[in-house]
Backbone as CSV, one residue per row, in Angstrom:
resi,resn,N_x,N_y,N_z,CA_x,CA_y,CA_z,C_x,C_y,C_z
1,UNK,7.675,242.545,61.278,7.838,243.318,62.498,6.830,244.453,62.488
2,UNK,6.131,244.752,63.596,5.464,245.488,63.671,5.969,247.036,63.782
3,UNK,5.426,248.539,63.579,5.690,249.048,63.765,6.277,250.020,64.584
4,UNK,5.280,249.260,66.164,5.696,249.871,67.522,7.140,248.653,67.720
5,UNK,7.104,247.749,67.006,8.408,247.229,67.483,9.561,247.526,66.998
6,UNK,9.480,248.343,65.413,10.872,248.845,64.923,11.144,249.900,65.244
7,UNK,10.326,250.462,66.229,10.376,251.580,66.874,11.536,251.492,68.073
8,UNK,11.447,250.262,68.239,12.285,249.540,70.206,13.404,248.929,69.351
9,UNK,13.756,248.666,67.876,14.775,247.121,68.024,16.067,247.846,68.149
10,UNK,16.460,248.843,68.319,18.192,248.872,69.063,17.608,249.018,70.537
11,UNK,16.798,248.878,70.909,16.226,248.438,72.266,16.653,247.014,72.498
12,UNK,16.958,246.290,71.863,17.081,244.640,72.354,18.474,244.841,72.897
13,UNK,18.140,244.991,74.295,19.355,245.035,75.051,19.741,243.735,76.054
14,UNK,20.117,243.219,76.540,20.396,242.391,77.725,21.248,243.041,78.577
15,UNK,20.840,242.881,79.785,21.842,243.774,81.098,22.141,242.213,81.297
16,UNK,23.054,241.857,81.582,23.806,240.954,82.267,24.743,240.040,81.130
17,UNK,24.848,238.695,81.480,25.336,237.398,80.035,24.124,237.059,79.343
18,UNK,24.363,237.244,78.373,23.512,236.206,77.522,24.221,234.972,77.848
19,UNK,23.165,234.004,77.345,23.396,232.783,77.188,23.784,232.310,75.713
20,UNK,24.538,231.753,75.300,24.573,231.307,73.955,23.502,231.414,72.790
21,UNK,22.471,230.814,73.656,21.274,230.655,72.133,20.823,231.905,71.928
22,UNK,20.857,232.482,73.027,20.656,234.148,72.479,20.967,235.053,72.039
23,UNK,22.434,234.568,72.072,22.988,236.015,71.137,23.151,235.031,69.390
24,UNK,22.515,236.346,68.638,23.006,236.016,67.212,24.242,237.309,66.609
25,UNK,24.314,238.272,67.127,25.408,239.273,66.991,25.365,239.812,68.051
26,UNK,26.942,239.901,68.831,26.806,240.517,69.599,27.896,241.915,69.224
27,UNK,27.682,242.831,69.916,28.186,244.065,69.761,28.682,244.315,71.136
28,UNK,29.540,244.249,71.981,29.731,244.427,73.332,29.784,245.931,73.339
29,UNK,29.589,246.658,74.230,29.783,248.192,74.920,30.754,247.811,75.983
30,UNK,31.863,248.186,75.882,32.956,248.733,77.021,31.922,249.170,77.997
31,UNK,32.421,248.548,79.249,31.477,248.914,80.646,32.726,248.252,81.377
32,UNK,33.233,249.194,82.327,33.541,248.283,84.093,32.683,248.428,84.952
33,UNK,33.626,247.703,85.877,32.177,247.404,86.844,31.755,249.066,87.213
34,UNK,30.910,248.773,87.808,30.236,250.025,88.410,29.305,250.184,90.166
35,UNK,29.353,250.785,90.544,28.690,250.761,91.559,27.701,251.935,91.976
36,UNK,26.457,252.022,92.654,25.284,253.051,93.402,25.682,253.132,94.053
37,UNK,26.254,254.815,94.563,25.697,255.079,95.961,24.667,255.694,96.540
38,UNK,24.826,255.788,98.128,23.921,256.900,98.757,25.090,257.866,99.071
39,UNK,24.665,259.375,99.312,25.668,259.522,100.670,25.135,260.677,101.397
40,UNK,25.592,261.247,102.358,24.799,262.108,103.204,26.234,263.353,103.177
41,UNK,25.839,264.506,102.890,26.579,265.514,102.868,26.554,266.676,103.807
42,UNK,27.883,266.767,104.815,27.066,268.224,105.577,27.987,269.165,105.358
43,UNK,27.561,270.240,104.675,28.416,270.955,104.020,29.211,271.723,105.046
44,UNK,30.172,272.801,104.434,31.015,273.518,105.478,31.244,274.361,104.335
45,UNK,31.029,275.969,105.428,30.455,276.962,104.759,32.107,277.614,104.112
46,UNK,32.105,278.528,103.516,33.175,278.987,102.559,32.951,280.346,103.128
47,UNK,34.241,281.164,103.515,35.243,280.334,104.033,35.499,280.008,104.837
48,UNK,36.323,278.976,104.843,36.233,277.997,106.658,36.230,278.685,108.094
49,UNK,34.728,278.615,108.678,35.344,278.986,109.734,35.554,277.947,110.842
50,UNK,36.619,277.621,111.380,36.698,276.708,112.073,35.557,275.955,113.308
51,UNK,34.690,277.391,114.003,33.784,276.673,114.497,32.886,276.261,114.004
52,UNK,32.479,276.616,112.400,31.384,275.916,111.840,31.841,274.481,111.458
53,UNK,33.045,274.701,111.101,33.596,273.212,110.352,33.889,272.255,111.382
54,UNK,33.879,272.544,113.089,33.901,271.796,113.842,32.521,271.437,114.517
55,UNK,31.706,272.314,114.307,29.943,271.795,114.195,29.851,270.978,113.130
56,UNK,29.941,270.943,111.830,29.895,269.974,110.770,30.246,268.726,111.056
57,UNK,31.539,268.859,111.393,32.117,267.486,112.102,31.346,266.755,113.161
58,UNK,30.965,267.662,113.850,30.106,266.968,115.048,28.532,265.893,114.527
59,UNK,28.414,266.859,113.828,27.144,266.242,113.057,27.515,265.511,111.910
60,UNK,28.439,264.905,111.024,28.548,264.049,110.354,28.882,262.709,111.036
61,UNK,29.343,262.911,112.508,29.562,262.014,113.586,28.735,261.522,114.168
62,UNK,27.202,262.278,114.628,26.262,261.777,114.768,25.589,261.165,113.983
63,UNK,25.486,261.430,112.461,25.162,260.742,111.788,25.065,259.672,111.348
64,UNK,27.182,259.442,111.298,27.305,257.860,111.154,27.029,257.106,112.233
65,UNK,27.579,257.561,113.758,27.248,256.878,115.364,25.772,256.345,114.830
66,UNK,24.648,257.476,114.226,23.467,256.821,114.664,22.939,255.392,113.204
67,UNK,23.926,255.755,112.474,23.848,254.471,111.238,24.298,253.116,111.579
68,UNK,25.692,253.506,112.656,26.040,251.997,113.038,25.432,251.529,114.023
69,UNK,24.120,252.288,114.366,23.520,251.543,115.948,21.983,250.783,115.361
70,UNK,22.064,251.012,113.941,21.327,250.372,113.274,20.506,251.257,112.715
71,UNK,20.236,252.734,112.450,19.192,253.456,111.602,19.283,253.138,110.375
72,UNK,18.582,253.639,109.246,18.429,253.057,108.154,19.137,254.547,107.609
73,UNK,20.512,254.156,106.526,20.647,255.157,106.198,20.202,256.337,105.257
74,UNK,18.797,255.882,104.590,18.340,256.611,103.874,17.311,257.909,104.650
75,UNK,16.981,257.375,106.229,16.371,258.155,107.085,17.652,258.923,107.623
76,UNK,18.384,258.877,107.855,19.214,259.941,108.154,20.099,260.711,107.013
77,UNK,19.943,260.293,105.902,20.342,261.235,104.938,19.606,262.215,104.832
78,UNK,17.853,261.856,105.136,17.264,262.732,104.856,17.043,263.695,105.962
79,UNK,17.625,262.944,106.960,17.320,263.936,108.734,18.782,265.097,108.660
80,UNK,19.735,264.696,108.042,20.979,264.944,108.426,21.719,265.714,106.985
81,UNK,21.699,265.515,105.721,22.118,265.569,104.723,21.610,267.150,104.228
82,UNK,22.717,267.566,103.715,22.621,269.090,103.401,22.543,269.212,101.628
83,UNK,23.189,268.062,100.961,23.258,267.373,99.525,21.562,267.592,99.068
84,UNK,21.937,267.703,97.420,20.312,267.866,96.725,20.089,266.220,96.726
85,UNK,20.659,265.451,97.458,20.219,264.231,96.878,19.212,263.863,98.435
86,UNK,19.300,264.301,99.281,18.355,263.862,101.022,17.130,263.563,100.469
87,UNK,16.557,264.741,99.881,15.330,263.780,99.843,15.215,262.902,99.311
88,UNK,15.929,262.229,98.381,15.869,260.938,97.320,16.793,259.571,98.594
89,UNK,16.683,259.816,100.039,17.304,259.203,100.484,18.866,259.065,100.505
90,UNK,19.703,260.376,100.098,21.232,260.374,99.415,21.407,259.747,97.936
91,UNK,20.381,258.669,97.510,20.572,258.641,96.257,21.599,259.433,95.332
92,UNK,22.699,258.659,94.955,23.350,259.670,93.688,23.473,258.776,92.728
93,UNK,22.997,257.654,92.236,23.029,257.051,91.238,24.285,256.288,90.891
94,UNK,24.708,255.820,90.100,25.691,254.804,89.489,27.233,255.253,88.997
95,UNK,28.148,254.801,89.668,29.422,255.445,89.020,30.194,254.141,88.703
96,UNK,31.183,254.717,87.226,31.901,253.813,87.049,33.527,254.347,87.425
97,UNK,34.304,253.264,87.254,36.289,254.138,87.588,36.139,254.894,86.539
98,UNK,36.787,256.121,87.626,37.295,256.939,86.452,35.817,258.624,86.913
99,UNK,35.177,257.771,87.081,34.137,259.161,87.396,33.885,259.676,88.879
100,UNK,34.482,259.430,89.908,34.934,259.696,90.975,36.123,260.585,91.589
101,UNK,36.285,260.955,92.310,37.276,261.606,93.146,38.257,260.876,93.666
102,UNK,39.938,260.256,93.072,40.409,259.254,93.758,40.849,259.187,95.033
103,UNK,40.306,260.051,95.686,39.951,260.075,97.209,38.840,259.579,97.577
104,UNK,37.928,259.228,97.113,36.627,258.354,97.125,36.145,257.315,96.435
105,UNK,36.541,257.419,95.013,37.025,256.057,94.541,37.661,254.825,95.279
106,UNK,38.859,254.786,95.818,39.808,254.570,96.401,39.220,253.784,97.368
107,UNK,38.123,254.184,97.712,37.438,253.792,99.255,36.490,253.262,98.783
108,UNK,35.055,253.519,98.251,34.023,253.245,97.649,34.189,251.423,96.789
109,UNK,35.015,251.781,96.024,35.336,250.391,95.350,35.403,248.976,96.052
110,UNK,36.283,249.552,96.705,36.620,248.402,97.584,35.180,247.817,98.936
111,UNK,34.523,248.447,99.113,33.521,248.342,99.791,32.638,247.096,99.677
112,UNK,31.451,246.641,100.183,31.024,245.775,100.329,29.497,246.496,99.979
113,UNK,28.354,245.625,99.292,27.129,246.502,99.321,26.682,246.307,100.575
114,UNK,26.038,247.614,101.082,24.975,247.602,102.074,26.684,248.544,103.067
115,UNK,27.618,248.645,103.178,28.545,248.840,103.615,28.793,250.449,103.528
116,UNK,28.872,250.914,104.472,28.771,252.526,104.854,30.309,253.094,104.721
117,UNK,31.122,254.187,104.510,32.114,254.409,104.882,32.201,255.260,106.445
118,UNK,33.068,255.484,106.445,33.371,256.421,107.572,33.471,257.570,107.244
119,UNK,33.339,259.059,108.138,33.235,259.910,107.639,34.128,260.350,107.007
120,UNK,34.197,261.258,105.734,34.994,261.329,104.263,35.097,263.017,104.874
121,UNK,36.223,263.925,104.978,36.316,265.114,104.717,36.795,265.316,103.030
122,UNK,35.466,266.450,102.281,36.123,266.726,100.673,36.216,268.576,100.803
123,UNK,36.112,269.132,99.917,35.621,270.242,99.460,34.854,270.637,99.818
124,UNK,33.968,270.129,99.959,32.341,270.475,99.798,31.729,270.352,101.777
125,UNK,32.754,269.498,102.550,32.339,268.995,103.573,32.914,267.905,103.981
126,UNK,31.501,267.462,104.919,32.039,265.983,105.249,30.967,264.896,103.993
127,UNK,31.237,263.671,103.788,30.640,263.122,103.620,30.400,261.931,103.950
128,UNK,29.040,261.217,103.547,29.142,259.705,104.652,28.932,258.452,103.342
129,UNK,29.239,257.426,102.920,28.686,257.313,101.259,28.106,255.790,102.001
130,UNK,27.579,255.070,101.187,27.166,253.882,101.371,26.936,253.444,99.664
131,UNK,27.718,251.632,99.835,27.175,251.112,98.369,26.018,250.473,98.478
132,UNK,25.165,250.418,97.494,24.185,250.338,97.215,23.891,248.903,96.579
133,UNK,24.556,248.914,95.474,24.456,247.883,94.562,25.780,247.610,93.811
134,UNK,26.199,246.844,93.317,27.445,246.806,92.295,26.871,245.740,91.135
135,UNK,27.271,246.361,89.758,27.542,245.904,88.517,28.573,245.626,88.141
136,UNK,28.973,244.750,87.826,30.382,244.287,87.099,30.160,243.717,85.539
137,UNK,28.849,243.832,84.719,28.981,243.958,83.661,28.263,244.956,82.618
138,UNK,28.819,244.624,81.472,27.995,245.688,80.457,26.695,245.344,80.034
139,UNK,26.631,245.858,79.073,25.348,245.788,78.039,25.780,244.849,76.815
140,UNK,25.037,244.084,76.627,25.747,243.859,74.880,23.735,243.881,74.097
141,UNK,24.084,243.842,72.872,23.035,244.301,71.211,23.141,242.372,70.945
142,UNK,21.786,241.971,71.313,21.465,240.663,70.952,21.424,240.490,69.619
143,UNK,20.903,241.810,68.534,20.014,241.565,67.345,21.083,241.323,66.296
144,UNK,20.894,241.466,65.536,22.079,241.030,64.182,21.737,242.508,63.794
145,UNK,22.894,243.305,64.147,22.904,244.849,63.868,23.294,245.619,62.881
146,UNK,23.564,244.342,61.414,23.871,244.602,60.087,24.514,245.440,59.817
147,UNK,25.733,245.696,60.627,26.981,246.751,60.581,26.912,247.861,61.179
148,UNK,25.574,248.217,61.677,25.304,249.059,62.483,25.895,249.213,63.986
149,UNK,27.126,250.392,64.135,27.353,250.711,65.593,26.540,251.238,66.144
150,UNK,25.985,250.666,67.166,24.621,251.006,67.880,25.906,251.009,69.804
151,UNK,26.984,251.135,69.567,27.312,251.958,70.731,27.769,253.047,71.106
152,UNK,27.769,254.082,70.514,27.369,255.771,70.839,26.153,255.762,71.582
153,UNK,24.997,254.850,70.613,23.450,255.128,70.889,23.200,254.468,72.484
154,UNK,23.814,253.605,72.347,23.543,252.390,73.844,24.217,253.666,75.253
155,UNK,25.440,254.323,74.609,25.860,254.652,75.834,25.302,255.776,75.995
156,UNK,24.514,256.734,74.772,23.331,258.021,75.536,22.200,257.438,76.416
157,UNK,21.827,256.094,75.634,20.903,255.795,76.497,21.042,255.458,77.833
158,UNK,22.248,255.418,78.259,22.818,254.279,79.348,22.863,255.259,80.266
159,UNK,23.271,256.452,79.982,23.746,257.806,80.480,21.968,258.889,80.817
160,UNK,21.141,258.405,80.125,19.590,259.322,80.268,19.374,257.691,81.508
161,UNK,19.669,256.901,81.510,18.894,255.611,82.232,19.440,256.087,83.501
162,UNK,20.578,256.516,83.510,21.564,256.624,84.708,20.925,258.145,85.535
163,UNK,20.665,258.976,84.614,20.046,260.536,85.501,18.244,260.004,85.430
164,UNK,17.916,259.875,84.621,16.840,259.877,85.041,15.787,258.878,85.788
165,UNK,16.432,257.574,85.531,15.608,256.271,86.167,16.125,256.105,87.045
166,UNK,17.340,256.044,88.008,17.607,255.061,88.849,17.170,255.438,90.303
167,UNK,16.874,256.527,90.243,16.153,257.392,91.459,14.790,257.318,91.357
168,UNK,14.005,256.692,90.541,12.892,256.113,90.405,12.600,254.383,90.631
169,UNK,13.891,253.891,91.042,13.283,252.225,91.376,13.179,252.218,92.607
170,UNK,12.168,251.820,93.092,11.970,251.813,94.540,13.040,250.884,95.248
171,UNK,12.716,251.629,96.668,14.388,251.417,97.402,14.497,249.836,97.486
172,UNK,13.251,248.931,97.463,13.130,247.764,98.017,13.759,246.780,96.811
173,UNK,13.539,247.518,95.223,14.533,246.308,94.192,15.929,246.838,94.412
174,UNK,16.382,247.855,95.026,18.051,248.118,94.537,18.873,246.985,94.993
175,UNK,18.771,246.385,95.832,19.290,244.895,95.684,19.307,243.678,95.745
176,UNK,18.197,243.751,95.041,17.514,242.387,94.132,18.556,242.599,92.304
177,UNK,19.231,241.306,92.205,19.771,240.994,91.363,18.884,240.097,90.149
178,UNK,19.203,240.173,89.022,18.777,238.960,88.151,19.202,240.366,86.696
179,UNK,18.391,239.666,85.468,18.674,240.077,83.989,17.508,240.565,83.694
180,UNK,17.729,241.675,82.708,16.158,242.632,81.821,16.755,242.286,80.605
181,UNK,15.590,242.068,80.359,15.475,241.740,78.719,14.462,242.629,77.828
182,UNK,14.793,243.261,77.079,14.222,244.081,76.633,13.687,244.156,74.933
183,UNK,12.568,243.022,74.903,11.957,242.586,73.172,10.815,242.974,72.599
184,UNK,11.261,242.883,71.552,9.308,243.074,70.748,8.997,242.005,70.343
């Protein structure tokens, strides 16, 4: 093995099933499913004043009106969205159960990709979410990992993949499906 490659081998990851001939140890990582969203946020100022929070409303209404007449919702997150995520198109990256609000959980899950909700009143505002993509499996360690728990390590990495890459794949693969394989 080369050196730049023992550099990568708890890198031999597979995102999806292996197939039989490929796994020689597997190590599974606990993962449920998971899902991306977008969402568009219009905040409401603290403390409530009712005519602002009924301007908010108005405009989280236009927002969605102008999503179901066919806009693209990443152009009106960014026309409309008060969230640090607008310019990334609402982008907020990947959640699994359990890391949500079960007031949005609740709703989100059940959703369909490409599937918008209706407007959400939280804390923070209104919000508008859309799924993106859904995962329903983990990661598993192809290599023969010679007793080595390499899942602490899988799930920092999983967790730096999750803040820092996924707002970097352009909008056009987020739902394009298939498997990464990752070898030396």
């Amino acid at each position: 093995m080369t050196p730049r490659c023992a550099r990568f081998l708890p890198l031999l990851l597979l995102f999806a099933h292996p197939s039989a001939s490929q796994t020689t140890a597997t190590a599974p990582v606990p993962n449920g499913e998971s899902i991306c969203l977008r969402e568009i946020l219009i905040s409401t100022p603290r403390p409530y004043d009712p005519a602002q929070v009924a301007d908010a409303q108005r405009k989280a209404d236009t927002a969605r009106e102008a999503i179901s007449q066919g806009a693209k919702f990443e152009d009106i997150a960014k026309k409309y969205s008060d969230g640090p995520s607008a310019a990334y198109g609402g982008a907020l990256g990947t959640f699994e159960r359990g890391q949500l609000p079960k007031q949005i959980e609740d709703k989100v899950f059940i959703m369909k990709v490409a599937e918008v909700s209706d407007v959400i009143r939280t804390k923070q505002g209104f919000v508008i979410l859309q799924v993106c993509s859904r995962v329903a499996s983990g990661f598993e360690i192809l290599s023969d990992t010679q007793g080595v728990d390499f899942g602490p390590y899988v799930q920092r990495v999983r967790q730096e993949v999750k803040a820092s890459w996924y707002r970097r794949i352009p909008q056009s693969a987020e739902t394009k499906i298939g498997k990464v394989t990752i070898e030396c």
